[in-house]
C-alpha positions in Angstrom: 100.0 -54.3 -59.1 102.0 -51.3 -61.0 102.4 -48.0 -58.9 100.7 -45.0 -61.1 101.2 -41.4 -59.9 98.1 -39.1 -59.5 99.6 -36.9 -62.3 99.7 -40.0 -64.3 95.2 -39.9 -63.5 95.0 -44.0 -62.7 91.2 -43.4 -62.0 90.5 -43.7 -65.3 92.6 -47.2 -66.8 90.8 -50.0 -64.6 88.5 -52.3 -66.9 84.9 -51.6 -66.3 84.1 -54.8 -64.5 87.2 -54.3 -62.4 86.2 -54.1 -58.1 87.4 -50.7 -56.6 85.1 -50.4 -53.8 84.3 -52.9 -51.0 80.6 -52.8 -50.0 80.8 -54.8 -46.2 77.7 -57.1 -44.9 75.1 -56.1 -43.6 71.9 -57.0 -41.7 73.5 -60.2 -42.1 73.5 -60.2 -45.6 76.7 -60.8 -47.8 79.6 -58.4 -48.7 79.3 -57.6 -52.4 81.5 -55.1 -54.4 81.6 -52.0 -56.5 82.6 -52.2 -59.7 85.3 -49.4 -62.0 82.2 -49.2 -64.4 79.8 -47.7 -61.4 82.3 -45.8 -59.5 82.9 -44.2 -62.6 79.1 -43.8 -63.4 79.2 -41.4 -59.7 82.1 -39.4 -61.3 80.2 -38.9 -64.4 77.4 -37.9 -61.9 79.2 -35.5 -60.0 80.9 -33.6 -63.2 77.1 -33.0 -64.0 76.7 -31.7 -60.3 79.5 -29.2 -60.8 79.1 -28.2 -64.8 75.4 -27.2 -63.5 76.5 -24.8 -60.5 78.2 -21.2 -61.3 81.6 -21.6 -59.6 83.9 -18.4 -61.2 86.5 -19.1 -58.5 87.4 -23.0 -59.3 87.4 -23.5 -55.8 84.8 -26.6 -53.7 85.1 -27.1 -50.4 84.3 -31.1 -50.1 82.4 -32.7 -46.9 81.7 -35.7 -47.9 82.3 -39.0 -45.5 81.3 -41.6 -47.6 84.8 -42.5 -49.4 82.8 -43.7 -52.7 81.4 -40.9 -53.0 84.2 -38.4 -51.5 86.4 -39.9 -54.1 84.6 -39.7 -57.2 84.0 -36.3 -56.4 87.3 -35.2 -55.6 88.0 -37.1 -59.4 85.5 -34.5 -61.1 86.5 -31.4 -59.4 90.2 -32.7 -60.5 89.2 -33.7 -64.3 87.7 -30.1 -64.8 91.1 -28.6 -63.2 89.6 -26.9 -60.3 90.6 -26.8 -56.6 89.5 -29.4 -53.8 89.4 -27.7 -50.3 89.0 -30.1 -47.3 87.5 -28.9 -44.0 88.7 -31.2 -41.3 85.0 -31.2 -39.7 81.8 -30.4 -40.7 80.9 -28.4 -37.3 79.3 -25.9 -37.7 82.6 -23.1 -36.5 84.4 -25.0 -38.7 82.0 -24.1 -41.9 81.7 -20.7 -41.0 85.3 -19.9 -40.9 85.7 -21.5 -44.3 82.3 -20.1 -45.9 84.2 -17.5 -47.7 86.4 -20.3 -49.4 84.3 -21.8 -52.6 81.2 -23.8 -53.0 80.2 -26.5 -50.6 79.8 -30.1 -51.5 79.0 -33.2 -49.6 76.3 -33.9 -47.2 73.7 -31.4 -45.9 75.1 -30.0 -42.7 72.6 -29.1 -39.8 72.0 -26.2 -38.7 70.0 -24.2 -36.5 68.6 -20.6 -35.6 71.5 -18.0 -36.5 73.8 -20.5 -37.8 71.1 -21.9 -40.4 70.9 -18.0 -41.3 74.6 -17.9 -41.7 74.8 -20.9 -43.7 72.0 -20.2 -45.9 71.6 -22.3 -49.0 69.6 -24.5 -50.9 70.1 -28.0 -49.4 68.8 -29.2 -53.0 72.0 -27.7 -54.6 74.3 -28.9 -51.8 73.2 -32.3 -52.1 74.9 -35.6 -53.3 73.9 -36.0 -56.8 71.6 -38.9 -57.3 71.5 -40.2 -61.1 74.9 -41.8 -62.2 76.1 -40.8 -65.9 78.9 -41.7 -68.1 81.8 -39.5 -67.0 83.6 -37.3 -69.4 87.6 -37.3 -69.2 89.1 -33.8 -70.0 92.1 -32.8 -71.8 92.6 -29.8 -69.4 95.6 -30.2 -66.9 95.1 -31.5 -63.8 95.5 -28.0 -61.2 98.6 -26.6 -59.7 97.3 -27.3 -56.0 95.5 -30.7 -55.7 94.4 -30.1 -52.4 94.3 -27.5 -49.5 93.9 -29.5 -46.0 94.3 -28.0 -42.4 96.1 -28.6 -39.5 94.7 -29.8 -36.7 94.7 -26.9 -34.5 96.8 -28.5 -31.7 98.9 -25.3 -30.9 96.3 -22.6 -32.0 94.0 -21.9 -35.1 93.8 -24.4 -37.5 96.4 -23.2 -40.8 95.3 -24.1 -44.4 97.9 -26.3 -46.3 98.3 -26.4 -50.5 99.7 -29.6 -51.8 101.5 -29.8 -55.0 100.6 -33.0 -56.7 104.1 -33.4 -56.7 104.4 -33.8 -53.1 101.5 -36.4 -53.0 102.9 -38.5 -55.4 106.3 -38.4 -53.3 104.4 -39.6 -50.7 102.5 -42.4 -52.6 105.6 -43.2 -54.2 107.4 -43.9 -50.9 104.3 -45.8 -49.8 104.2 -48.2 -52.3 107.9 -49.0 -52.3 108.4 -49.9 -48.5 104.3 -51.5 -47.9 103.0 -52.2 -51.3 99.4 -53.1 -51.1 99.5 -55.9 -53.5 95.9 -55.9 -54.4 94.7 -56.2 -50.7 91.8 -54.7 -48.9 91.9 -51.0 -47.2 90.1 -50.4 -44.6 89.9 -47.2 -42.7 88.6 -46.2 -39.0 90.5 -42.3 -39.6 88.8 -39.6 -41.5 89.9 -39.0 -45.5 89.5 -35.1 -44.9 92.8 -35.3 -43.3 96.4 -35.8 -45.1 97.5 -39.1 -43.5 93.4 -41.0 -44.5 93.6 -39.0 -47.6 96.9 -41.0 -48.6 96.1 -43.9 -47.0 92.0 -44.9 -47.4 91.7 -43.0 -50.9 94.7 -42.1 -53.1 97.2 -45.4 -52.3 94.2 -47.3 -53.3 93.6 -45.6 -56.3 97.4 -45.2 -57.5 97.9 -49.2 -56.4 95.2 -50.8 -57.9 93.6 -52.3 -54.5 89.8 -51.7 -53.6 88.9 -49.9 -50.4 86.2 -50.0 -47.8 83.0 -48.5 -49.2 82.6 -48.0 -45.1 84.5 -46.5 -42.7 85.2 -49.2 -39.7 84.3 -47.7 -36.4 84.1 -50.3 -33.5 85.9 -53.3 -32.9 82.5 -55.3 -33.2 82.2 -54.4 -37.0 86.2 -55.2 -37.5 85.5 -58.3 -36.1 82.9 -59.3 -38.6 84.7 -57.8 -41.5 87.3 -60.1 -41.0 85.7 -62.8 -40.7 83.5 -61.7 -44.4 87.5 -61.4 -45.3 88.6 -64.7 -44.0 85.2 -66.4 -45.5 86.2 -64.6 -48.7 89.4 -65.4 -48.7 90.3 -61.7 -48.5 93.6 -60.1 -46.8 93.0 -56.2 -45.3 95.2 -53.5 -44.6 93.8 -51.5 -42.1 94.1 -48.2 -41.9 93.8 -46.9 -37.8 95.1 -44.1 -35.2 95.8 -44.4 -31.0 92.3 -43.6 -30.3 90.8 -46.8 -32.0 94.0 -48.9 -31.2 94.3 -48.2 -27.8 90.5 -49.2 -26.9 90.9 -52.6 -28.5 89.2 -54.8 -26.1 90.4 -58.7 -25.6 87.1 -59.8 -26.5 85.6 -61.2 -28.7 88.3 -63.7 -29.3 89.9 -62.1 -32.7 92.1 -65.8 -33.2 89.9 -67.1 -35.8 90.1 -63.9 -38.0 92.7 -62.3 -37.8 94.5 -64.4 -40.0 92.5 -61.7 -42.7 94.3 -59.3 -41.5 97.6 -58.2 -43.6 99.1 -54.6 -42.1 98.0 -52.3 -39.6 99.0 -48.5 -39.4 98.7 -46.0 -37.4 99.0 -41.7 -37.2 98.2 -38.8 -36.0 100.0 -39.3 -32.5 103.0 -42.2 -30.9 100.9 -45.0 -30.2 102.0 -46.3 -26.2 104.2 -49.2 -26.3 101.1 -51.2 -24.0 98.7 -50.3 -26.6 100.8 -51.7 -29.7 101.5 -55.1 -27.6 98.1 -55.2 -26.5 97.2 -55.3 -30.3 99.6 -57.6 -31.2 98.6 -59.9 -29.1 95.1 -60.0 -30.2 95.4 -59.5 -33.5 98.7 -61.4 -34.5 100.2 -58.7 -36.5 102.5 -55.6 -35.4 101.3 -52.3 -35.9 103.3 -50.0 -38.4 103.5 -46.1 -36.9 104.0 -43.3 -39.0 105.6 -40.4 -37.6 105.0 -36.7 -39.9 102.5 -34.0 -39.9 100.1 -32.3 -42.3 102.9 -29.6 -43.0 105.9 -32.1 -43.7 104.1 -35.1 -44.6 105.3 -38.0 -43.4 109.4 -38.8 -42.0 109.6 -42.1 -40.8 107.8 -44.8 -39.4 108.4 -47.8 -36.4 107.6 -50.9 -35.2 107.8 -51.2 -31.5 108.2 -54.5 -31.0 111.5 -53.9 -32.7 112.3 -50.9 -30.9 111.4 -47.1 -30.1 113.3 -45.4 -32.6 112.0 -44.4 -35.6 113.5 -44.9 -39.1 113.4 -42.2 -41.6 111.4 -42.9 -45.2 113.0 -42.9 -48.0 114.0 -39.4 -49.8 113.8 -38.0 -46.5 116.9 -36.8 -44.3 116.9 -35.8 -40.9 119.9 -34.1 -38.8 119.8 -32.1 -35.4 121.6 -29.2 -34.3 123.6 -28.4 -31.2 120.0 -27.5 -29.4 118.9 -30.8 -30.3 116.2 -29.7 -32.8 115.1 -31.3 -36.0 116.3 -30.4 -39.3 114.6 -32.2 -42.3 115.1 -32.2 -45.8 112.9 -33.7 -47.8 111.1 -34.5 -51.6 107.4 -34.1 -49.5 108.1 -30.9 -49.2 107.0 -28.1 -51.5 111.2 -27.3 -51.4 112.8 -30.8 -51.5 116.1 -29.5 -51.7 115.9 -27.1 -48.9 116.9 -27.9 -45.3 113.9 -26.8 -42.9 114.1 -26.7 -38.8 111.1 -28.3 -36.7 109.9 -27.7 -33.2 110.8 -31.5 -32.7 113.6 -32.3 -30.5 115.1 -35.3 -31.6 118.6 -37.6 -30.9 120.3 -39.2 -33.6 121.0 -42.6 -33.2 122.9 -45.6 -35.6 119.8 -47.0 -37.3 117.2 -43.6 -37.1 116.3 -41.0 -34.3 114.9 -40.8 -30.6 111.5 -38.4 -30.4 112.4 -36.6 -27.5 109.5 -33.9 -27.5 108.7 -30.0 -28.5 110.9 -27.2 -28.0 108.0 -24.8 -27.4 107.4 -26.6 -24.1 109.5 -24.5 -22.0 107.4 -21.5 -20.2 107.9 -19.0 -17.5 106.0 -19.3 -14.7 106.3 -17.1 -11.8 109.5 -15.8 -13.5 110.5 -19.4 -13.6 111.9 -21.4 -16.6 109.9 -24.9 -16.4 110.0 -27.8 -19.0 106.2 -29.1 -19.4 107.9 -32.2 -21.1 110.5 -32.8 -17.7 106.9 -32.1 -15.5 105.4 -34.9 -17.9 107.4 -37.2 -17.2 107.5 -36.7 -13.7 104.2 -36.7 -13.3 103.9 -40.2 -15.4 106.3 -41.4 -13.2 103.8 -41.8 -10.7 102.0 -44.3 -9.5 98.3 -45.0 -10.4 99.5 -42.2 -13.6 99.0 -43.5 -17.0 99.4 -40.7 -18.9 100.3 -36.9 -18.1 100.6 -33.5 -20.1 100.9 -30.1 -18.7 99.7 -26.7 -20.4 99.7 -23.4 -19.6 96.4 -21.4 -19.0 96.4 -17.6 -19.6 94.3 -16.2 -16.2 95.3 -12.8 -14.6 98.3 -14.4 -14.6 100.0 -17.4 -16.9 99.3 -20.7 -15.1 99.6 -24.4 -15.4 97.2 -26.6 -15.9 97.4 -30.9 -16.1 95.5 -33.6 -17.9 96.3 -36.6 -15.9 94.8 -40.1 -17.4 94.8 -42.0 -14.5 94.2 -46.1 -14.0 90.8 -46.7 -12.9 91.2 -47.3 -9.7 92.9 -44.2 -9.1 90.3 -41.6 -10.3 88.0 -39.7 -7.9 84.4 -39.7 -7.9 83.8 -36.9 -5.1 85.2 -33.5 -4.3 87.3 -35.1 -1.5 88.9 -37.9 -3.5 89.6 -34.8 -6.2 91.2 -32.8 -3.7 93.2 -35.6 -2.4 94.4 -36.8 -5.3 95.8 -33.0 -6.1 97.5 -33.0 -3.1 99.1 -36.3 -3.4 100.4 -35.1 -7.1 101.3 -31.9 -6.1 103.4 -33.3 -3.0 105.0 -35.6 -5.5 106.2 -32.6 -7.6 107.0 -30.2 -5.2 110.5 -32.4 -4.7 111.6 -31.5 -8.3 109.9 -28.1 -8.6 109.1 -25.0 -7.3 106.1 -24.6 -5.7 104.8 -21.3 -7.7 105.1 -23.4 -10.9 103.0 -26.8 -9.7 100.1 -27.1 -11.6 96.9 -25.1 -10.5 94.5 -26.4 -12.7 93.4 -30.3 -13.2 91.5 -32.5 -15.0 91.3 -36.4 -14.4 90.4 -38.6 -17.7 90.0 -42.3 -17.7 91.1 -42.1 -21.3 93.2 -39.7 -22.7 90.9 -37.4 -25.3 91.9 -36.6 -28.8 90.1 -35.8 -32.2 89.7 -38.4 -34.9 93.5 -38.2 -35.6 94.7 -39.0 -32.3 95.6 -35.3 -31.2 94.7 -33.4 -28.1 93.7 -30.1 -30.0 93.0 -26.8 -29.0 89.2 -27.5 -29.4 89.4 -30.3 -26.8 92.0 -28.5 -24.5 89.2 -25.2 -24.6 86.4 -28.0 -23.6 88.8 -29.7 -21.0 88.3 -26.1 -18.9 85.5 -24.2 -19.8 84.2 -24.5 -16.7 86.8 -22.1 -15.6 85.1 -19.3 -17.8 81.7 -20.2 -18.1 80.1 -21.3 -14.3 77.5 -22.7 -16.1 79.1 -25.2 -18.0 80.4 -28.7 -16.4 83.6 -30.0 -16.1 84.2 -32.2 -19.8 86.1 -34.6 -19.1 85.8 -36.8 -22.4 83.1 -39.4 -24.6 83.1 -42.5 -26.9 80.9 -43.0 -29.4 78.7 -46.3 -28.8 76.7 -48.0 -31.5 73.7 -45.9 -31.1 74.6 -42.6 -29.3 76.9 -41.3 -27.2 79.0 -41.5 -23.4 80.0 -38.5 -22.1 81.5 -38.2 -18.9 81.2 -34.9 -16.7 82.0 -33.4 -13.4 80.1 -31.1 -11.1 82.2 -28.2 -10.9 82.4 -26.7 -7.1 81.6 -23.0 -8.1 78.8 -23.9 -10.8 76.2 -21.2 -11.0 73.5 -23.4 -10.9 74.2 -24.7 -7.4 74.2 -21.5 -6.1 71.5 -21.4 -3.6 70.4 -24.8 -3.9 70.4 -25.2 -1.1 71.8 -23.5 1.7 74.3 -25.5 3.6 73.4 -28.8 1.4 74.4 -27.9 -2.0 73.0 -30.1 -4.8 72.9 -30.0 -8.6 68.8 -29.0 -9.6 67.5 -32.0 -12.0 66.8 -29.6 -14.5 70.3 -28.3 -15.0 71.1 -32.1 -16.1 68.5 -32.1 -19.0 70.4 -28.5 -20.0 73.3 -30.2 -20.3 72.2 -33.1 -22.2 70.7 -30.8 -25.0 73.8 -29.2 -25.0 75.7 -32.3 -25.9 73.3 -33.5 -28.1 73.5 -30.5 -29.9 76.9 -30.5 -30.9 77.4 -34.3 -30.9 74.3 -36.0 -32.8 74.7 -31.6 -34.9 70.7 -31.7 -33.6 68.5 -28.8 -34.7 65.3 -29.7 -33.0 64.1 -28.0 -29.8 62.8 -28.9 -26.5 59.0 -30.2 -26.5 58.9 -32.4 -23.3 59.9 -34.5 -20.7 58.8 -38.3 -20.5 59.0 -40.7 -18.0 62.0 -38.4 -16.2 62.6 -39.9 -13.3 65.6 -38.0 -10.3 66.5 -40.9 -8.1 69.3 -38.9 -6.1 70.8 -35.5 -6.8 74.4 -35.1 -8.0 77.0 -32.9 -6.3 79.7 -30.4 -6.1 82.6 -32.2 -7.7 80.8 -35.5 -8.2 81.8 -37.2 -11.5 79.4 -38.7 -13.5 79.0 -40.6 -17.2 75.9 -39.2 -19.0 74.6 -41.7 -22.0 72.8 -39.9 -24.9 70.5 -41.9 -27.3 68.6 -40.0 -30.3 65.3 -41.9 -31.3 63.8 -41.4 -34.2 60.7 -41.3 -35.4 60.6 -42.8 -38.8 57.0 -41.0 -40.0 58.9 -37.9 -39.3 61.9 -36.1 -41.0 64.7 -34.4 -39.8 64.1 -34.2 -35.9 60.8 -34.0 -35.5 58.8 -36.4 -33.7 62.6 -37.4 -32.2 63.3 -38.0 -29.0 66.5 -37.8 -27.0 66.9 -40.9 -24.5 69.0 -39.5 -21.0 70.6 -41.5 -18.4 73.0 -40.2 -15.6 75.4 -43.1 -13.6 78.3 -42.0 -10.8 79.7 -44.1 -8.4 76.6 -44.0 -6.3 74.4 -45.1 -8.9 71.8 -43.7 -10.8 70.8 -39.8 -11.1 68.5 -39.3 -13.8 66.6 -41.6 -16.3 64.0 -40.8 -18.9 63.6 -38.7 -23.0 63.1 -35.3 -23.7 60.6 -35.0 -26.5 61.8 -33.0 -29.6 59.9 -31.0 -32.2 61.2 -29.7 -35.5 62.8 -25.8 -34.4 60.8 -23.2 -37.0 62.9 -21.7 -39.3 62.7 -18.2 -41.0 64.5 -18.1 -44.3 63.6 -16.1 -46.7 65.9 -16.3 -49.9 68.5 -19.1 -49.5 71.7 -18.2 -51.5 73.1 -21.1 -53.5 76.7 -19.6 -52.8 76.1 -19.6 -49.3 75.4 -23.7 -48.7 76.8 -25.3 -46.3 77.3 -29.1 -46.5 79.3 -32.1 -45.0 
């Protein structure tokens, strides 16, 4: 397959009849695919969606998780020379931060109350177009900025990126030379709104000539049996993946049979632990390929860990250190390719590449102290029964530490007691290397470590980890999965929560009540639900929870099929800790009233 650059437009030279998009089985039906000649008819569709809606700016903001669709769009709004803007969510903060920035396109987003208000707009205009059409190929040039993405919000607010599509095609370029895809499958479990699935899932595919996954891939169960439609079909895939989904690769089901389907796997967005890329290996017979980079220097070099830690640097890209030990990178994915820019990174040079070695923003005062978080990191995961540790500070009346400590599972404490124990055995540990005044004050215990889609611990996720500490009515989060049909979410009591406040004197206990709060609070943001609370069914309280207990609640939205949107939907609830079961039972749902009165078209939002 020959290499074409973006600038070069390969979305329009495929024949017709040519596949580009692989639709997977289903309902144990066959895979089939999508042919040039009907991706093309959605591109002709969505030029009609866009020539019909007043944009004077030029600018879309695009929501859209469907990568058929998200890439035939993205191909209109770049044939009519206009700019693509990618939120990296579709929550609803996220939206509103960005509603000054363009017209929305994609899915409808839910909202509710105020936020519906705020995002005002006709859900009819912010829809997916539905009737395919020819498309029409322009003779404008393609825009100065292909894309603006943003970061992932890790150290702060969330910054907006342009890229050139000079620098994409660098990357692509660099791609295709050391991995070419040689007309094999892509499949992706990462989200295309970000750089590393936007080069990846969508635009290697497109500049290579391979087809891609019409689907993301989002539990092992359903790579499973897309391998084996692979291996039936006589298929090979490159799969496209990150440490969240790697490292939670279960032994079964037996992957032997099928993963001879499977070609390359990468992985971004964070180091993948050397356990987790044997522990892949060894079930599916092929090495996983890290990439190491970031949104604002795309990527710099890549591993295989099985061959060692150290990372070699791409092609085109140079990398030095200074006397501090901090990286210096030159590179042609930059927007200056000749210019030599200095990271946070700290890094050793070795013969064949360089040694990560961490940030150099990780050194704090505390008590008028000068303490390495990475040094404490280590220490800490050093220790036994610790998988994985990172410090952070907290701002209180004074700056403090706090600790995210993934732990092995027979480590992690269920109670107040075995919480308070286990800080004091960790904080014994680390008062032979440190100070006492700098020890961590704050901690939270995680039975797996929790990051965003692209494997990072951001600053939304570190500002759930301890909200408790400024909200006494919020629990302790302490991380969810995703399961087929809803969601795992796993909680703690915390020991000053308002709600146990007088309930009761002497014998403190969580009220029943508080629980079903909760739950509609995470189904809220989790299944984005707009529906209010009608009802309780079947609710049954077997035994009341605790101060400090730690407890997994499960989250199932049913829906009723005679209804639309939420109404008639009901959410199923059920509390587990170690001493067994605390709540079981729905909460009927009904459709929350709304009063709009003028929806502005410039004012949708959408996925």
């Amino acid at each position: 397959m020959t290499f074409r650059e973006l600038s070069e437009r390969p979305w329009r030279e495929p024949a017709p009849a040519t596949p580009i998009a692989w639709l997977p089985p289903e309902n144990g039906g066959p895979a089939r695919w999508l042919t040039v000649g009907e991706w093309h008819g959605r591109i002709g569709a969505w030029q009609q969606r866009l020539a019909g809606t007043p944009n004077p700016s030029g600018r879309w903001r695009l929501y859209e998780p469907d990568p058929v669709e998200f890439s035939a769009a993205l191909v209109a709004i770049w044939e009519r020379g206009d700019h693509v803007i990618l939120p990296a969510d579709n929550q609803p903060e996220t939206l509103r931060n960005l509603s000054d920035t363009g017209i929305a396109l994609g899915q409808i987003v839910p909202a509710s109350g105020s936020e519906k208000a705020a995002a005002s707009g006709s859900e009819k205009d912010a829809a997916r177009p539905l009737t395919s059409q020819p498309p029409q190929w322009s003779t404008r040039p393609l825009p100065e900025i292909a894309v603006s993405l943003y970061t992932s919000g890790s150290s702060g607010e969330p910054q907006r990126l342009d890229k050139r599509f000079g620098q994409l095609d660098a990357e692509l370029a660099t791609q295709a030379l050391l991995w070419p895809l040689k007309g094999n499958l892509v499949v992706s479990q990462v989200s295309h709104q970000h750089i590393y699935g936007l080069l990846f899932s969508i635009l290697r595919p497109l500049c290579e000539g391979s087809p891609f996954s019409a689907q993301p891939c989002r539990y092992p169960e359903t790579l499973r049996t897309w391998l084996q439609s692979c291996r039936d079909e006589e298929l090979r895939m490159v799969l496209v993946s990150a440490p969240p989904a790697l490292s939670r690769l279960p032994e079964t089901p037996d992957w032997a049979p099928v993963s001879g389907a499977l070609d390359t796997i990468y992985s971004s967005g964070a180091p993948l632990s050397r356990d987790a890329s044997d522990q892949v290996e060894a079930c599916l017979g092929t090495a996983v390929h890290e990439v190491y980079g970031s949104s604002e220097t795309g990527g710099i070099g890549w591993r295989v860990q099985q061959r060692g830690s150290t990372w070699t640097p791409f092609p085109g890209v140079e990398v030095d250190q200074d006397a501090d030990s901090r990286l210096w990178l030159r590179s042609r994915h930059l927007e200056s390719p000749d210019r030599w820019q200095r990271q946070a990174d700290l890094i050793v040079l070795t013969d064949d590449g360089f040694e990560l070695l961490g940030r150099t923003d990780r050194i704090v005062k505390i008590g008028g102290k000068r303490i390495s978080l990475t040094a404490m990191d280590r220490a800490l995961a050093e220790l036994p029964g610790v998988e994985r540790a990172q410090t952070l500070t907290l701002q209180r009346r004074d700056l403090r530490l706090a600790a995210i400590i993934q732990l092995a599972p027979e480590a992690l404490p269920h109670d107040h007691a075995q919480h308070r124990e286990t800080v004091k055995h960790l904080r014994r540990a680390l008062a032979a290397r440190f100070e006492t005044p700098a020890l961590p004050r704050y901690w939270r215990f995680v039975s797996h470590w929790p990051t965003n889609a692209q494997g990072k611990l951001s600053a939304d996720i570190r500002q759930r980890l301890f909200q408790d500490l400024d909200d006494r009515r919020a629990p302790r989060w302490l991380g969810e999965c995703a399961l087929e049909d809803g969601w795992q979410i796993t909680l703690e009591v915390p020991e000053r929560c308002a709600y146990v406040d007088g309930h009761f004197d002497g014998h403190p206990v969580l009220p029943g009540m508080t629980l079903v709060h909760w739950a509609m609070q995470q189904a809220r943001r989790l299944f984005a639900l707009t529906a209010d609370f009608a009802g309780l069914e079947r609710l049954r309280f077997p035994q009341p929870l605790l101060p400090g207990d730690r407890f997994v609640l499960t989250l199932r939205l049913r829906q009723d099929a005679s209804h639309q949107g939420d109404a008639g939907a009901s959410l199923l609830l059920e509390c587990d800790s170690h001493r067994g079961k605390h709540v079981t039972g729905r909460v009927a749902l009904v459709s929350r009233p709304t009063f709009d009165s003028k929806p502005s078209r410039d004012g949708a939002h959408a996925e």
